[in-house]
C-alpha positions in Angstrom: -34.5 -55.5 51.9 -37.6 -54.2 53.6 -35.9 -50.5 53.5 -35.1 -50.6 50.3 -38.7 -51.7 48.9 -40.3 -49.2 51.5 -37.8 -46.7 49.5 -38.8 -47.5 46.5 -42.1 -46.8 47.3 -42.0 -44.0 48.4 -40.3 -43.2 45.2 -42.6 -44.5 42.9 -45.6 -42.2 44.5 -43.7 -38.9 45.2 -41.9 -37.5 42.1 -38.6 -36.4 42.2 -37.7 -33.2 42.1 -36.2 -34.2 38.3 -39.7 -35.7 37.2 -41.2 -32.7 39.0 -39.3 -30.6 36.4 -40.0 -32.5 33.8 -43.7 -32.1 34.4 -43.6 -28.4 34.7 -42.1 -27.8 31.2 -43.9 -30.2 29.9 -46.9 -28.2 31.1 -45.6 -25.0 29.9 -44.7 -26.5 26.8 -48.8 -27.6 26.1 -49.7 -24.2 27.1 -47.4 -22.3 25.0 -48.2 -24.8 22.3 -52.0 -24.4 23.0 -51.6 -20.4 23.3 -49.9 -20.5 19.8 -52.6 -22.4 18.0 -55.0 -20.3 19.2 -53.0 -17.3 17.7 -52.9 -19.7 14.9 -56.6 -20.1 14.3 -57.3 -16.0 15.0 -54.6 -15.2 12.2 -56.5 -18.0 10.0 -59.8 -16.8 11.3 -58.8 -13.1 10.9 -57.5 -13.7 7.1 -60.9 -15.5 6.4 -62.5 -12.5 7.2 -60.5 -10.5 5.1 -61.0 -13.0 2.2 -64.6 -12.9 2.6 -64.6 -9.1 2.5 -62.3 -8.6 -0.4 -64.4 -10.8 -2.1 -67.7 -8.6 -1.1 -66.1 -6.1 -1.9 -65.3 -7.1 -5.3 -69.1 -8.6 -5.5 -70.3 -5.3 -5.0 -67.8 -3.6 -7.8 -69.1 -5.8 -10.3 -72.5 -5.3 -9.5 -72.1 -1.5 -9.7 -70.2 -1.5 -12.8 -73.3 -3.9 -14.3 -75.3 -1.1 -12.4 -73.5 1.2 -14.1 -73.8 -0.1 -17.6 -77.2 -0.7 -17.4 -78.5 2.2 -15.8 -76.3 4.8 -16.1 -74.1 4.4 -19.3 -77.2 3.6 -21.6 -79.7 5.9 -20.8 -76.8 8.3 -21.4 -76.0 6.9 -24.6 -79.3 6.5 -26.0 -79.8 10.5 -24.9 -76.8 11.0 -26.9 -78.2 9.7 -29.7 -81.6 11.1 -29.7 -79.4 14.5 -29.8 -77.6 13.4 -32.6 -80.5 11.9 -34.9 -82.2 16.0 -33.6 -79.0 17.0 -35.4 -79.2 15.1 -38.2 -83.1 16.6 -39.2 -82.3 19.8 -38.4 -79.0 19.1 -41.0 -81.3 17.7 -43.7 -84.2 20.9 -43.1 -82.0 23.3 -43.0 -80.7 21.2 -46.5 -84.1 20.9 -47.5 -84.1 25.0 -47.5 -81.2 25.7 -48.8 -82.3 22.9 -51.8 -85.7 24.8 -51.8 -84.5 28.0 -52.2 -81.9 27.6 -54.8 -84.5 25.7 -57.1 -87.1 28.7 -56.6 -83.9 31.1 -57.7 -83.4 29.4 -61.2 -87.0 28.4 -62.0 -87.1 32.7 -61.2 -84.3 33.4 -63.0 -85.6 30.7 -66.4 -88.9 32.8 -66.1 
């Protein structure tokens, strides 16, 4: 009885080479799981990124087009305008001449 208990024992504090197995894919098994949840949180880390730059990215395109409308598109319009109210004088002159002239013919002509 004294065998077997001194066995046993012996047993209980060395693994077997079984249990020793065991333990080594188990290990292998936390890193790989550990490696791949670190790959996890790079891809999740990496796509944040990318979120937060598509979404400077689209900041910044709205504040250029507001830029843009502001800035660019109204000074541009309001030149386009001035050229066209020019236009429009120059249209009624030139009316104002022809108007001028005609009325200077018959008041000639009545004389």
């Amino acid at each position: 009885m004294k065998k077997y208990q001194k066995n046993q024992i012996t047993s209980m504090s060395q693994p077997s080479s079984n249990q020793q197995q065991i333990m080594n894919h188990y290990q292998q098994i936390l890193k790989l799981t550990l490696n791949i949840n670190s790959q996890v949180i790079r891809y999740v880390a990496k796509l944040n990124k990318q979120d937060q730059l598509i979404k400077i990215k689209k900041q910044q395109k709205y504040c250029l087009n507001n830029l843009n409308n502001r800035f660019i598109i109204m000074p541009l319009m309001y030149l386009k305008l001035i050229k066209t109210i020019v236009s429009i004088q120059q249209l009624i002159r030139q009316k104002h001449a022809n108007l001028d002239h005609t009325i200077s013919i018959i008041f000639t002509i009545q004389i």
